[in-house]
C-alpha positions in Angstrom: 104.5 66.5 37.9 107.8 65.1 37.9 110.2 65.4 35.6 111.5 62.2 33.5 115.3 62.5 32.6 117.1 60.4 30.3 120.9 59.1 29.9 121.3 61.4 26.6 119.8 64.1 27.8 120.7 64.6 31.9 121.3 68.3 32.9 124.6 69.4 34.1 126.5 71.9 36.6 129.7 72.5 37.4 130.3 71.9 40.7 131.7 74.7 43.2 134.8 73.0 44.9 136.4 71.7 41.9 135.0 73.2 39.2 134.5 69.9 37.2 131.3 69.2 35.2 128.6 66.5 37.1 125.6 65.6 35.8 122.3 65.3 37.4 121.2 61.7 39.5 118.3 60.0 40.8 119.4 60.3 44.2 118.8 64.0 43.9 115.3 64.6 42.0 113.9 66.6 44.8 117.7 68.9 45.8 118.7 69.5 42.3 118.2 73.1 42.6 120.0 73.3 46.2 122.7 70.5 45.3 125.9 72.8 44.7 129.1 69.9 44.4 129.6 66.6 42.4 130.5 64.7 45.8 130.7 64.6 50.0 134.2 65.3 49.3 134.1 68.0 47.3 131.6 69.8 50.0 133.8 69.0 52.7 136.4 70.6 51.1 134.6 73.6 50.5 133.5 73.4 54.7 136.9 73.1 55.5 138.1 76.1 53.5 135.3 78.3 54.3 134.1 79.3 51.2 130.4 79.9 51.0 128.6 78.1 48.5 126.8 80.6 45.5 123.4 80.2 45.3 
């Protein structure tokens, strides 16, 4: 069963390149374990540096 998130209540990480908060969106219901940075951006940057993402 899937689970129903609303506005006041979304979960939140912080996201590994730029250690800003980002909470949790549609888009990812089925990657939020695996989804790691708030942005394409952000994992680009982390590409580009080399750092490996924690799991």
């Amino acid at each position: 069963m899937e689970r129903r998130y609303t506005k006041p209540n979304l979960p939140e990480k912080t996201c590994a390149a730029c250690g800003r908060p980002f909470a949790w969106r549609k888009k990812w219901t089925r990657d939020w374990d695996q989804v790691k940075t708030c942005s394409d951006r952000c994992k680009a940057d982390l590409r580009r540096k080399g750092k490996v993402v924690p799991e």
